[in-house]
C-alpha positions as CSV (number, residue, x, y, z in Angstrom):
1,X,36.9,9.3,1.7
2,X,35.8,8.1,5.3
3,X,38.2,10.6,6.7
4,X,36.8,13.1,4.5
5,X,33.3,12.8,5.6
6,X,34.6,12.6,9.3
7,X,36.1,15.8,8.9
8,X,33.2,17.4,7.5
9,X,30.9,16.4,9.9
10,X,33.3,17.4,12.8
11,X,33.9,21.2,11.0
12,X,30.1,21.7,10.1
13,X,28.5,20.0,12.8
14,X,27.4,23.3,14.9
15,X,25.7,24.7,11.4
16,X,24.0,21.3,10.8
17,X,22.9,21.4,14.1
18,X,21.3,24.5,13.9
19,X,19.6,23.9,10.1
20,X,18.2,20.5,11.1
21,X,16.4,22.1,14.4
22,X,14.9,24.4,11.6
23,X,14.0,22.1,9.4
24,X,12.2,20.1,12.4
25,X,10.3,22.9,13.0
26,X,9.6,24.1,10.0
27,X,7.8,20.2,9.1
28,X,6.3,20.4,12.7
29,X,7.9,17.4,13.6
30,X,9.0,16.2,17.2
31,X,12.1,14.5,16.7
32,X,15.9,15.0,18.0
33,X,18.5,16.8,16.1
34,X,21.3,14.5,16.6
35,X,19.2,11.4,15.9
36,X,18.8,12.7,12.3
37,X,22.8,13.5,11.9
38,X,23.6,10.4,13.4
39,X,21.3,8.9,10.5
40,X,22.4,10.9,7.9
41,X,26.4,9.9,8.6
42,X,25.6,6.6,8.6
43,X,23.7,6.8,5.0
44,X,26.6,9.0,3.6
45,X,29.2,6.9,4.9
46,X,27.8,3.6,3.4
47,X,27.3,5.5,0.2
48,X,30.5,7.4,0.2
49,X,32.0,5.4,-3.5
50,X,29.2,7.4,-5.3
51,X,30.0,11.1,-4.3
52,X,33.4,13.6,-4.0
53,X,34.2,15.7,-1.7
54,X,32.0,18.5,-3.0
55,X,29.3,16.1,-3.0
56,X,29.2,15.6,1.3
57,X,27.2,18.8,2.1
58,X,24.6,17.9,-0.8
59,X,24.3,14.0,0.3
60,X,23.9,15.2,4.2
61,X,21.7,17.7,3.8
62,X,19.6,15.8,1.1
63,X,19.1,12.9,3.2
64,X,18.4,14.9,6.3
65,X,15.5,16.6,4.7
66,X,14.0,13.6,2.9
67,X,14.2,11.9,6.2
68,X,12.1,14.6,8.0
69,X,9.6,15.2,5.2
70,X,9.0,11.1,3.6
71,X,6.5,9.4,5.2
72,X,8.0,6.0,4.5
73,X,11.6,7.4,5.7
74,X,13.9,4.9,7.7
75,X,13.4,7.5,10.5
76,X,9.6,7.7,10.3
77,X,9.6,3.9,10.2
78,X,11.2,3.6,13.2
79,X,9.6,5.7,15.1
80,X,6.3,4.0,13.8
81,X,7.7,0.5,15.2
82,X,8.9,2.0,18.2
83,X,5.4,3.9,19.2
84,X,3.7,0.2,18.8
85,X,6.5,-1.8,20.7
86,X,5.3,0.9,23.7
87,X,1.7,0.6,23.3
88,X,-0.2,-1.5,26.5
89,X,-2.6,-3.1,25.2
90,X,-5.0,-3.1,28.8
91,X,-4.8,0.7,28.6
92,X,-6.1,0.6,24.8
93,X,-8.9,-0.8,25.6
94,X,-9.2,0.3,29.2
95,X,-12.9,2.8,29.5
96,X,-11.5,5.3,32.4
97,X,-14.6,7.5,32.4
98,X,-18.6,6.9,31.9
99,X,-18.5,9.4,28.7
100,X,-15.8,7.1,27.2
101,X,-18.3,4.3,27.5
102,X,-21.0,6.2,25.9
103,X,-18.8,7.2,22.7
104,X,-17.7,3.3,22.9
105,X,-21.7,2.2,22.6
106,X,-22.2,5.1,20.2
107,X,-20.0,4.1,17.9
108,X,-20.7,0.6,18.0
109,X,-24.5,1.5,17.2
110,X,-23.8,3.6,14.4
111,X,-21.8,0.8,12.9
112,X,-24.6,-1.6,13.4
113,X,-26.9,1.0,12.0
114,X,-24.7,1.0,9.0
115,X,-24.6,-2.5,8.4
116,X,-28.2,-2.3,8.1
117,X,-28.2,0.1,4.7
118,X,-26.0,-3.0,3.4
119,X,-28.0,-5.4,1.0
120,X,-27.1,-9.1,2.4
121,X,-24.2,-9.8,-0.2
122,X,-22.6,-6.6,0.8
123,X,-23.1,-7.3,4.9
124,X,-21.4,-10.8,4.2
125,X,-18.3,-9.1,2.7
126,X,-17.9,-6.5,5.7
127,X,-18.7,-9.5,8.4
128,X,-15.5,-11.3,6.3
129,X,-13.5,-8.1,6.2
130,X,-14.6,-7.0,9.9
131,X,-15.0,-10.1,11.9
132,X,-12.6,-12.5,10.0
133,X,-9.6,-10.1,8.9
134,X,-9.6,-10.7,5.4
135,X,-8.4,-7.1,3.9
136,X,-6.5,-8.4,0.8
137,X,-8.4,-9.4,-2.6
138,X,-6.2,-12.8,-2.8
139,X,-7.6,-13.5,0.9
140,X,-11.4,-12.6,-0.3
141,X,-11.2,-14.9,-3.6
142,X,-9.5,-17.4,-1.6
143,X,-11.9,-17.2,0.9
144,X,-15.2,-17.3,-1.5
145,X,-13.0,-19.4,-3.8
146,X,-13.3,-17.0,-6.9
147,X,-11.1,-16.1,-9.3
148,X,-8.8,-12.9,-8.4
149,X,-8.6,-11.6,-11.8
150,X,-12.4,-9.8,-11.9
């Protein structure tokens, strides 16, 4: 079947070309053509017991599009991985011009203002979910030892 698949891909691979770059534009994405292929043979070939021959253009062009239009796709997690590998963290928090400062201290006001239309039991849960990093309800019942169930 691996010979199969092989042959397809080499026969068709102009025309898949050509429909993937669509597809990419179409879903506005910025991503390279033979990245996706290169995907999709490796998701066909590993599940290549479950289909036929007639079954290749359906699997390849299936997972091609799934890829580009899923939010939790292997290619979109990836990319999501590889964007934060690259990040510097001195330039995320670097303030290059004196109007960056002044949205900085902005925002930092208007979050201050906010905390003031909190009651006092609700600005000790956002100084526990802020400051201390507990986002999870087993962290917050852990952390006011209460019962998770509520």
């Amino acid at each position: 079947m691996k010979v199969l698949i092989d042959q397809w891909y080499t026969d068709n691979y102009k025309q898949l070309r050509e429909v993937t770059n669509a597809w990419i534009v179409r879903y506005g994405r910025n991503l390279d053509a033979e990245s996706i292929i290169a995907n999709s043979y490796l998701y066909v070939t590993s599940r290549m017991d479950e289909m036929t021959e007639e079954d290749v253009p359906k699997w390849v062009y299936q997972h091609i599009n799934v890829e580009l239009r899923m939010p939790k796709s292997v290619t979109n997690n990836y990319l999501n991985k590889h964007n934060i590998d690259k990040m510097d963290i001195n330039e995320a928090f670097f303030v290059q011009t004196y109007e960056d400062l002044i949205d900085c201290v902005d925002v930092n006001y208007m979050i201050d203002d906010f905390k003031t239309t909190l009651d006092r039991y609700d600005q000790i849960i956002w100084d526990v979910y802020t400051k201390k990093g507990l986002t999870k309800k087993r962290e917050m019942a852990e952390h006011f030892v209460i019962s998770v169930v509520a």
